[in-house]
C-alpha positions as CSV (number, residue, x, y, z in Angstrom):
1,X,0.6,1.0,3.6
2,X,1.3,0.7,0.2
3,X,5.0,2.1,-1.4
4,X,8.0,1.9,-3.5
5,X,11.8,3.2,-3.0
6,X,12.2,4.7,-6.6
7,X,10.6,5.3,-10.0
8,X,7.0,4.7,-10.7
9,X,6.1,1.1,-10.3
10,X,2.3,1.5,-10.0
11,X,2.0,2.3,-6.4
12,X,-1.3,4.0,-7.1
13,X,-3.0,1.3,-9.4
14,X,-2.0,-1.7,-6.9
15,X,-3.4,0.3,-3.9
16,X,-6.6,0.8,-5.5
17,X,-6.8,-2.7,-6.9
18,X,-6.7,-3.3,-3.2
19,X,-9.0,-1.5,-2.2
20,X,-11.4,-3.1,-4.5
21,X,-11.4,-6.7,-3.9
22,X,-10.3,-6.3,0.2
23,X,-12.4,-9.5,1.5
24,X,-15.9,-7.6,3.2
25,X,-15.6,-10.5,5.8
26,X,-12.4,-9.6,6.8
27,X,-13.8,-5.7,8.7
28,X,-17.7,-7.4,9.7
29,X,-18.8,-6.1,6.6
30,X,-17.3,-2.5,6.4
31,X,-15.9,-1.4,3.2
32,X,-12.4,-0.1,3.3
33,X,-11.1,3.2,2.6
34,X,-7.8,4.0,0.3
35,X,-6.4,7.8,1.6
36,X,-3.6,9.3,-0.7
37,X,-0.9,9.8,1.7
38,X,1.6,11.3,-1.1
39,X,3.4,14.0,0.2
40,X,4.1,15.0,-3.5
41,X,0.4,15.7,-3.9
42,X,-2.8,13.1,-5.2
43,X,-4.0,12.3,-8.6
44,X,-6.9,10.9,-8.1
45,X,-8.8,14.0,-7.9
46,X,-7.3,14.8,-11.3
47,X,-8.1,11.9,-12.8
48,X,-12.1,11.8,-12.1
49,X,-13.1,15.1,-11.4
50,X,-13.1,14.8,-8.0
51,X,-14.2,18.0,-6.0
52,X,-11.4,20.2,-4.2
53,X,-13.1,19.0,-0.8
54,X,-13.4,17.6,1.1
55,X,-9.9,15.7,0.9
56,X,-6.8,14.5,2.8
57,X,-6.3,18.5,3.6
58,X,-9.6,18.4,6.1
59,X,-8.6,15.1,7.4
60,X,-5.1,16.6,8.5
61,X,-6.5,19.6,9.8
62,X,-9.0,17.5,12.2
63,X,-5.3,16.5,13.7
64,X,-5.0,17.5,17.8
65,X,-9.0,18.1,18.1
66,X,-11.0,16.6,21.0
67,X,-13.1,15.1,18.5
68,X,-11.7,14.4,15.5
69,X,-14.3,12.8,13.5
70,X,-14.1,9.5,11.0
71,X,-11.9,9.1,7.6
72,X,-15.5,8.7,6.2
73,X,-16.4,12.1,6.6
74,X,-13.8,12.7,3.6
75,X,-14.6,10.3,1.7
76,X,-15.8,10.1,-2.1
77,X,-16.9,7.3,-4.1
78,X,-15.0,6.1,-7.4
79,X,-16.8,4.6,-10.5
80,X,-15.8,0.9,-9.5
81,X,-17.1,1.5,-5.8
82,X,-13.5,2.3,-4.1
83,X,-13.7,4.5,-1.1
84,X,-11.2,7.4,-1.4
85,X,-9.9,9.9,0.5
86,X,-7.9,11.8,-1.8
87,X,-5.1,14.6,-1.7
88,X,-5.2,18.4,-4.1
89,X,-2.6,17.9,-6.7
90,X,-0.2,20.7,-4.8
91,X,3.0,19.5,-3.2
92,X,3.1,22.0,-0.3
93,X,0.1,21.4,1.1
94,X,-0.1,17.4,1.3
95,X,3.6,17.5,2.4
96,X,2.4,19.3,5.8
97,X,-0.8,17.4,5.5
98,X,1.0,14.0,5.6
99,X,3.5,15.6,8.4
100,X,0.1,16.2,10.7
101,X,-0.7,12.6,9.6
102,X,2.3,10.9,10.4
103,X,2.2,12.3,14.1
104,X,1.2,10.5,16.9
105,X,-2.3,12.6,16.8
106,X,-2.7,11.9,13.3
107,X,-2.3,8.4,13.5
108,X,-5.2,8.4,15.9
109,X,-7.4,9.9,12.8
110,X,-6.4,7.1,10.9
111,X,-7.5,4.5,13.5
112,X,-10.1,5.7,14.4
113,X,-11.9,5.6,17.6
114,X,-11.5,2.2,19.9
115,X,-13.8,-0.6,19.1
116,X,-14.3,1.2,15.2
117,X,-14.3,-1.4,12.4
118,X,-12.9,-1.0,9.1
119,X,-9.4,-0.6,6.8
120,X,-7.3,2.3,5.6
121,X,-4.9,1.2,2.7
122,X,-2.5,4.4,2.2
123,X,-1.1,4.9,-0.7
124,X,2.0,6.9,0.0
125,X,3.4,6.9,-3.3
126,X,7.5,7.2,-2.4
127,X,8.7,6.4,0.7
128,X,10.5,9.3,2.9
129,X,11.4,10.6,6.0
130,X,8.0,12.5,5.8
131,X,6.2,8.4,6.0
132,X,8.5,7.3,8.2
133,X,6.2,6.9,11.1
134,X,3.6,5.5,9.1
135,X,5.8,2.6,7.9
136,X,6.5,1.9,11.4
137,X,2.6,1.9,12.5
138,X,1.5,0.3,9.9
139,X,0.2,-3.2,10.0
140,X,1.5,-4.5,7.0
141,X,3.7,-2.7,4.1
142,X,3.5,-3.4,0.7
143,X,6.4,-2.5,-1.6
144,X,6.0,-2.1,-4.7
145,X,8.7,-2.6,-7.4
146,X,9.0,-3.3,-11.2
147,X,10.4,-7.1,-12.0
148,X,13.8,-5.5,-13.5
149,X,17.4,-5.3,-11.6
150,X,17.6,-1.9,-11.4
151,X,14.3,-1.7,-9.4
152,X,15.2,-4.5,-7.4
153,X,18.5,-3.0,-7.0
154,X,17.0,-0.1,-5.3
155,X,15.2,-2.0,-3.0
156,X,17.7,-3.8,-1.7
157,X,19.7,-0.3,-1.2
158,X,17.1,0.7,0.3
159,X,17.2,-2.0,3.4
160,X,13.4,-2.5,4.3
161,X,14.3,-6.4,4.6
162,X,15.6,-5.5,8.0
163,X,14.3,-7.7,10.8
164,X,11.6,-5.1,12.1
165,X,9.7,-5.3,9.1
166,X,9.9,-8.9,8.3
167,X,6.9,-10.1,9.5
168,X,4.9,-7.2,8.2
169,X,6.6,-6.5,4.6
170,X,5.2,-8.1,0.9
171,X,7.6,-7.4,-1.8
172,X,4.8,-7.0,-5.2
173,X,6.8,-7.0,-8.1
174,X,5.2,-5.8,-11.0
175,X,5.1,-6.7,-14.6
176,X,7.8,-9.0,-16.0
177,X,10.6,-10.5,-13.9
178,X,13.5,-12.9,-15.1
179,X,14.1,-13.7,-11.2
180,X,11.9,-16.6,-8.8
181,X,10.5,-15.6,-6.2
182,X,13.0,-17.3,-4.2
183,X,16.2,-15.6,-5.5
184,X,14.4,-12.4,-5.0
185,X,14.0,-13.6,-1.2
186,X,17.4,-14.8,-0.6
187,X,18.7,-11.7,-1.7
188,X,16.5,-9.0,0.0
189,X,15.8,-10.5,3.0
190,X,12.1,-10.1,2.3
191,X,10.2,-13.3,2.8
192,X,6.9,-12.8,1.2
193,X,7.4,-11.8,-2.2
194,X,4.3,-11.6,-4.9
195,X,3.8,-11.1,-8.7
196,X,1.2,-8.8,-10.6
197,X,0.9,-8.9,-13.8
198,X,0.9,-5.9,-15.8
199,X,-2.7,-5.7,-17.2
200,X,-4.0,-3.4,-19.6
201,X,-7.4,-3.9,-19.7
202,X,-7.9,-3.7,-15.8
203,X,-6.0,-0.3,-15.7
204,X,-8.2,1.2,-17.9
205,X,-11.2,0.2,-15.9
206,X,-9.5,1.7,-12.8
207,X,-8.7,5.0,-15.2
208,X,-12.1,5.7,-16.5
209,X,-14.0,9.0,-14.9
210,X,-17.0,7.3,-16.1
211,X,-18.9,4.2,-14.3
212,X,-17.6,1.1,-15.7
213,X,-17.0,-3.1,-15.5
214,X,-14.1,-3.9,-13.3
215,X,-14.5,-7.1,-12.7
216,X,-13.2,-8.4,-9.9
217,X,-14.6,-12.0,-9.0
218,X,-15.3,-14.5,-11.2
219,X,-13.9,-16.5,-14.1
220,X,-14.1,-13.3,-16.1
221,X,-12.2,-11.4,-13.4
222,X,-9.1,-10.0,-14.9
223,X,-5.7,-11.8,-14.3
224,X,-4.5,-8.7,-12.2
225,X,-7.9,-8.6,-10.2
226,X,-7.2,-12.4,-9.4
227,X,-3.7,-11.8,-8.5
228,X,-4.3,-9.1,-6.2
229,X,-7.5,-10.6,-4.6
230,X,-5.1,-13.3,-2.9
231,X,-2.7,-11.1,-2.0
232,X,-5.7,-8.7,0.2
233,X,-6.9,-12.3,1.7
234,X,-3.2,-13.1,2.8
235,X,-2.8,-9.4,4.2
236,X,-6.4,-9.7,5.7
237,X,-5.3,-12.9,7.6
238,X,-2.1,-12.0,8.5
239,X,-3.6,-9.0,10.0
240,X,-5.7,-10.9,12.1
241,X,-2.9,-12.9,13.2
242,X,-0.4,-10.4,14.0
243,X,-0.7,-10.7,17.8
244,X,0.3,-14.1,18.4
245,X,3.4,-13.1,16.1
246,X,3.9,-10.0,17.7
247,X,3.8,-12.0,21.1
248,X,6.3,-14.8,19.9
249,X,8.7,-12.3,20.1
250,X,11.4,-13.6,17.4
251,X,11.4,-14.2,14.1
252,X,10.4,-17.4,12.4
253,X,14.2,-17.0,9.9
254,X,16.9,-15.9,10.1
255,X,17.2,-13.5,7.2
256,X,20.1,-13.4,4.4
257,X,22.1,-10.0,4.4
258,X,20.8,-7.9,1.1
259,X,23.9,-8.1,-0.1
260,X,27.2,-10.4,0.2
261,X,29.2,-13.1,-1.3
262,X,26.6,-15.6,-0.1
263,X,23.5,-13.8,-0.5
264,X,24.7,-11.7,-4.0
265,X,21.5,-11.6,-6.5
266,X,22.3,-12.5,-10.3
267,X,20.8,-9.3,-11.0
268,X,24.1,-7.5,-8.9
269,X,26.6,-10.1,-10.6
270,X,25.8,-8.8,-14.0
């Protein structure tokens, strides 16, 4: 699950940056899929001149049948070779969409039947009481923020650093940031934080309607591309891992309080 607490940090662009270097290995070869679980409605469909269906709408309203059928069925293929499920630009609709979704039956579509292979990144856009659930399904959560103390600010307000997600939660702060990683940790409470770099030239490959170079391995590969390429390995692996740290049963720190005398940020002393 891929989302942020305010603003507009790039939830859209990281998740399908994602999506498009996710290790192949990692799902026995199966490609993964990126679904627009924005209750506020979808751009993609928008942005390449994507038909009205099928879409996030048909994948909801397979929700409660015997049979519901795979994410694939709704699929449609980008110019760089991401796997989309997208949602209609209306708010009404995808709000109830992402409601059927977020059930207990809709998360079942998402999964898939038992012994399926494969990965859904959703891209949620801004977290709510309507992706609640999802957060707490998910496998791993990815929040996206900008680098400045406003954004990080908001974060910590919003108190995902709690002890329930710390084993599942990467903090990607995007663009520039005047704080280390480990200031940024210390005072969120979040212990996996990463840094993409705001990159021009790999946003407009991600943008074009038209079939184009994004290149994504390589010496040539662009410095976001890299960036987020070892950040999909480490939630690949960690994935893989989660039982054994779901079945230690604790946490491996003890985390420091968002906000304090000990733990203030510099950001919240200014």
């Amino acid at each position: 699950m891929i989302g942020s607490v305010s603003g507009a940090p790039g939830v859209t662009t990281a998740a399908l940056a994602l999506t498009a270097v996710w290790p192949p290995e990692a799902d026995g070869g199966v490609r993964p899929v990126m679904v627009e679980t924005d209750g506020s409605g979808g751009d993609l469909m928008m942005r390449f001149g994507l038909p009205p269906a099928p879409s996030l709408l048909d994948v909801a309203a397979a929700v409660g049948k015997p049979h519901p059928g795979s994410l694939l069925g709704a699929v449609s293929e980008l110019p760089f070779r991401v796997r989309v499920v997208a949602a209609v630009p209306g708010r009404r609709p995808c709000t109830e969409a992402v409601r059927l979704l977020a059930s207990e039956d809709g998360r079942g579509v998402l999964l898939g039947e038992e012994g399926v292979q494969g990965t859904a990144l959703l891209d949620v856009g801004r977290i709510g009481t309507d992706v609640e659930p999802l957060l707490r399904a998910a496998d791993h959560v990815v929040l996206v923020a900008r680098g400045g103390a406003e954004s990080l600010t908001h974060v910590s307000a919003y108190g995902l650093g709690a002890e329930a997600f710390a084993e599942r939660l990467t903090l990607a702060v995007v663009g520039p940031c005047p704080y280390p990683a480990e200031e940024i940790t210390g005072a969120l409470g979040i212990e996996r934080v990463v840094f993409l770099p705001w990159d021009a030239k790999a946003v407009a490959a991600m943008n074009r309607p038209r079939r184009g170079a994004l290149r994504t391995t390589g010496f040539r590969a662009s410095p976001l591309m890299r960036a987020v390429r070892l950040l999909a390995r480490q939630l690949a692996d960690r994935r893989e891992s989660q039982t054994e740290v779901q079945t230690d049963g604790q946490s491996r720190r003890d985390l420091v309080p968002s906000m304090g005398d000990e733990g203030r940020p510099s950001w919240a002393k200014r």
